[in-house]
C-alpha positions as CSV (number, residue, x, y, z in Angstrom):
1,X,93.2,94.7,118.3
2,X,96.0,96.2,116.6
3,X,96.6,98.8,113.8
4,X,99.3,98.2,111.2
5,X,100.4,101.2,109.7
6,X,102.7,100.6,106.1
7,X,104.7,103.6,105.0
8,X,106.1,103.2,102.0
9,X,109.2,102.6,102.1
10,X,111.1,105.7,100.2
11,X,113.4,108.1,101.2
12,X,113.1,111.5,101.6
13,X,114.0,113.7,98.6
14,X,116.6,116.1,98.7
15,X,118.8,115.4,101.8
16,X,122.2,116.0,101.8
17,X,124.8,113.4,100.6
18,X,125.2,110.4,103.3
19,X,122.2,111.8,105.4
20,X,120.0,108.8,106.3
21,X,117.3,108.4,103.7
22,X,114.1,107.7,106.4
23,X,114.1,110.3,108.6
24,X,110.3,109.9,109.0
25,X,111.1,106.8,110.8
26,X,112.3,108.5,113.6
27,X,109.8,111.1,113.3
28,X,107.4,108.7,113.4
29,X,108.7,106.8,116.1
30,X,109.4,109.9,118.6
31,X,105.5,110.6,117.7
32,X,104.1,107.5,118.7
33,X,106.4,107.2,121.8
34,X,104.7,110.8,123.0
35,X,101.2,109.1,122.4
36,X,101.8,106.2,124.7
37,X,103.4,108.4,127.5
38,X,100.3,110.3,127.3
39,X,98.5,106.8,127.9
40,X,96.6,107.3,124.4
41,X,97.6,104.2,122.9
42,X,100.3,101.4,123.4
43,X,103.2,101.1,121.3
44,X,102.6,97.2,120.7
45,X,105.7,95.8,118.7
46,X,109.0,97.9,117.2
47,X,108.5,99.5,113.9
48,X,110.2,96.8,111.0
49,X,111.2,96.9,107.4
50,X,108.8,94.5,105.6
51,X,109.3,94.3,102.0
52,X,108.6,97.9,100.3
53,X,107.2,99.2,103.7
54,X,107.9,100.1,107.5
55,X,105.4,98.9,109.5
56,X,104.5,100.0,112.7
57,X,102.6,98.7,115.3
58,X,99.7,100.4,118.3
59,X,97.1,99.0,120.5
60,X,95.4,100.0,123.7
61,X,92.1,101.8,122.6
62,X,89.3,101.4,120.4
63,X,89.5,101.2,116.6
64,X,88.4,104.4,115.2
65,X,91.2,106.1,117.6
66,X,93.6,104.2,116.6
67,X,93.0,103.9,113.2
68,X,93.0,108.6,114.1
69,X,96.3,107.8,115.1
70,X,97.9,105.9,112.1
71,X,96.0,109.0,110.3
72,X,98.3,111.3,111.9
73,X,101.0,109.1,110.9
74,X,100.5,109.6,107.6
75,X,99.6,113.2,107.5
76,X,103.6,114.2,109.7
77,X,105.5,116.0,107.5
78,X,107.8,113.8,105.2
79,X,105.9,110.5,105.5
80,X,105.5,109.3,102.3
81,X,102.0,109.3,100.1
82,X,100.4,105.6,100.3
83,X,100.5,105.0,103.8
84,X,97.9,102.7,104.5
85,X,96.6,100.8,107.8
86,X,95.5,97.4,108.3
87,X,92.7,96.7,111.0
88,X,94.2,93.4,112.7
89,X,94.6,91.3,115.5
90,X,98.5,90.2,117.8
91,X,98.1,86.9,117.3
92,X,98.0,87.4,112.7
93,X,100.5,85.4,111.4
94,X,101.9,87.8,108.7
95,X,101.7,91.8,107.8
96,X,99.2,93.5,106.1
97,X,96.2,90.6,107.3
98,X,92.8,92.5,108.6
99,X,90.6,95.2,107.1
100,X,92.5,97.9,104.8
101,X,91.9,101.1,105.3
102,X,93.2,104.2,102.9
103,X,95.4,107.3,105.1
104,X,95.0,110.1,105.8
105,X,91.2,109.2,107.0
106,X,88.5,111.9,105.1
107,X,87.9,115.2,108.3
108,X,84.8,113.9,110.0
């Protein structure tokens, strides 16, 4: 199983001129690589640009913590609003194939 996590795909407002306009990648990215040294899930696949969205890619426990993860995702400060996750599998021929699920998940 893996969870997709799309971010829209919009910079962040108000950064100074030439400043890269994703920083939340990064972000993002440093946060996910702190979850897999901690062994909480596995990083499966490089983050990618696809379309209007960034995609990125974990695996290595069950569903409903994963799917806590990409909730995290979308709650880091500067992510964009929209971010949603798809519920799918490594071997899914395209993006965004599997069960949809809104972000941030509703507090249990």
């Amino acid at each position: 199983m893996v969870v997709e996590t799309h971010v829209p795909l919009q910079p962040t407002p108000d950064l100074a001129d030439g400043a890269y306009p994703f920083p939340w990648i990064e972000e993002v990215e440093d946060f996910l690589s702190d979850l897999e040294d901690q062994g909480d899930v596995e990083v499966f696949d490089e983050g990618e640009e696809d379309g209007g969205v960034y995609v990125f890619f974990v695996t290595g426990a069950g569903e409903g913590d994963l799917l806590a993860v990409a909730s995290r995702v979308a709650a880091l400060p500067g992510v964009p609003a929209g971010t949603v996750a798809f519920v799918s599998t490594d071997e899914a021929e395209e993006f965004g194939l599997g069960r949809r699920v809104a972000l941030p998940l509703p507090a249990p």
